[in-house]
C-alpha positions as CSV (number, residue, x, y, z in Angstrom):
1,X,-13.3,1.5,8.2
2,X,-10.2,-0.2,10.1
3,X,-12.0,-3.1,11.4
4,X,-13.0,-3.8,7.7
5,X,-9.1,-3.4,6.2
6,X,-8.2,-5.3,9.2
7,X,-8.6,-9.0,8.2
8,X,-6.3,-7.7,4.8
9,X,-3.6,-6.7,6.6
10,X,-3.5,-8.8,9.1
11,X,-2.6,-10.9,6.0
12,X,-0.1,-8.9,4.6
13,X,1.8,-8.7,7.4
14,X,1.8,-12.3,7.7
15,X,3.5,-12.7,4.3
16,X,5.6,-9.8,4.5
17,X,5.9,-9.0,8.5
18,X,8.1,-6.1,9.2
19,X,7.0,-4.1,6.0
20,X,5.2,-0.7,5.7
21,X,1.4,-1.5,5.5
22,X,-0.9,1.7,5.6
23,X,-4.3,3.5,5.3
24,X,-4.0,6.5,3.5
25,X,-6.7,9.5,3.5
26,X,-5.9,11.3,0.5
27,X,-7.8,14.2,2.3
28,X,-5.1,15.2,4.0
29,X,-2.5,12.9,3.6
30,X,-2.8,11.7,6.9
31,X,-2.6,8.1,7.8
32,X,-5.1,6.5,9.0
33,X,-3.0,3.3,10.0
34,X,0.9,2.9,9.5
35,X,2.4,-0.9,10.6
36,X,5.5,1.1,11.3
37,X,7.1,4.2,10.5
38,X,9.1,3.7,7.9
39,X,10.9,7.1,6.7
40,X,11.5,5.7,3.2
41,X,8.0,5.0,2.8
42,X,6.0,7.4,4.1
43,X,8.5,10.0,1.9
44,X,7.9,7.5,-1.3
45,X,4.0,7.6,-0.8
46,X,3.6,11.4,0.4
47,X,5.6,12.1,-2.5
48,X,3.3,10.3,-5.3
49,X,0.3,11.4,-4.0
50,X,1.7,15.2,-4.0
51,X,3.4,14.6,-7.5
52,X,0.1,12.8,-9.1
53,X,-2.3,12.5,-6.6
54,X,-3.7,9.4,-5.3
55,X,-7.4,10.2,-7.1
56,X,-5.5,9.8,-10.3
57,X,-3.7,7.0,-9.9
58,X,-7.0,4.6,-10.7
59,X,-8.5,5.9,-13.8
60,X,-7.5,2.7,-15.7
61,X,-6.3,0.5,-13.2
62,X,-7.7,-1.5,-9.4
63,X,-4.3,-0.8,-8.2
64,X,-1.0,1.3,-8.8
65,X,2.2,-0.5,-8.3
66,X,6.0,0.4,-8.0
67,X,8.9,-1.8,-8.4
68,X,12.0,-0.4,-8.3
69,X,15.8,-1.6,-7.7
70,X,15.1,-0.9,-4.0
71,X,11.4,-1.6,-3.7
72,X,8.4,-2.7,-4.5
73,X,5.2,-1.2,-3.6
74,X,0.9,-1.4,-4.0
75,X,-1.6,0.8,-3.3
76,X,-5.7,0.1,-3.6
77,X,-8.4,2.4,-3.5
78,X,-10.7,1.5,-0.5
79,X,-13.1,4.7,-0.5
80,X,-13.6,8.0,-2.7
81,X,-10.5,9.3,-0.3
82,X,-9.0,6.3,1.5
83,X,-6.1,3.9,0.1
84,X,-4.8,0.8,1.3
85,X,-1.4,-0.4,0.4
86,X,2.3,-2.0,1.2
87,X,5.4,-0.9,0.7
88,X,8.8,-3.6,1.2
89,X,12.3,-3.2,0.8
90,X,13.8,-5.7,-1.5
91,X,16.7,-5.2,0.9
92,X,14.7,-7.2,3.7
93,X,12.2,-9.3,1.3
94,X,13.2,-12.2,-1.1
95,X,11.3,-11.8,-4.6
96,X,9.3,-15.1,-3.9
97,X,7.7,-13.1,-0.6
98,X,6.9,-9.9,-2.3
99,X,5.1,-11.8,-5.5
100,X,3.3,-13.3,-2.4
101,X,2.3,-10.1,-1.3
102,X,1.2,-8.6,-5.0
103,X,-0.8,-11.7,-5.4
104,X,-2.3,-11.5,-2.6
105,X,-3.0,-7.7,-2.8
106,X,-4.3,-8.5,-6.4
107,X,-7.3,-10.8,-4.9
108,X,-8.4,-7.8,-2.1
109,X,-11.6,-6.5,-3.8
110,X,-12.4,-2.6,-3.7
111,X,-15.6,-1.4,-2.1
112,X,-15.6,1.4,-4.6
């Protein structure tokens, strides 16, 4: 499953290196991959997905996004139970590289 997400964030972290990129098993909550381990995100995310759950967050939607005053971040669904997504601090990242990263994230095409 990695090797396939691989060439996808590989490219993320290219446009936003430094950030929180993960794979997500809803499962258990567990990740699968984590670029770093961000405290702020892993709370954000573990927090969503026990609030709303990540199997509801695609009923409408290919993606869920959150853009706050602190941060911006995306999440994908990649399998019945496995997400991929970014999370960046607008502390760290200019606007111009985050849109760079939610365009990009736009164009990643779900398996499911």
């Amino acid at each position: 499953m990695l090797a396939g997400l691989q060439i996808q964030i590989n490219a993320l972290n290219a446009i936003i290196p430094d950030s929180f990129i993960f794979v997500m098993d809803s499962t258990d909550r567990s990740f699968l991959y984590k670029s770093s381990n961000s405290k702020e995100a892993l709370d954000e995310i573990v927090l969503l997905d026990k609030k709303i759950g990540m199997d509801n967050l695609f009923d409408t939607t290919d993606y869920y996004k959150s853009d706050t005053m602190e941060h911006f971040y995306m999440i994908r669904r990649m399998s019945s139970h496995t997400f991929l997504g970014f999370f960046a601090s607008k502390e760290k990242f200019s606007d111009h590289k985050i849109n760079n990263a939610r365009e990009y994230f736009m164009t990643i095409k779900s398996p499911v």
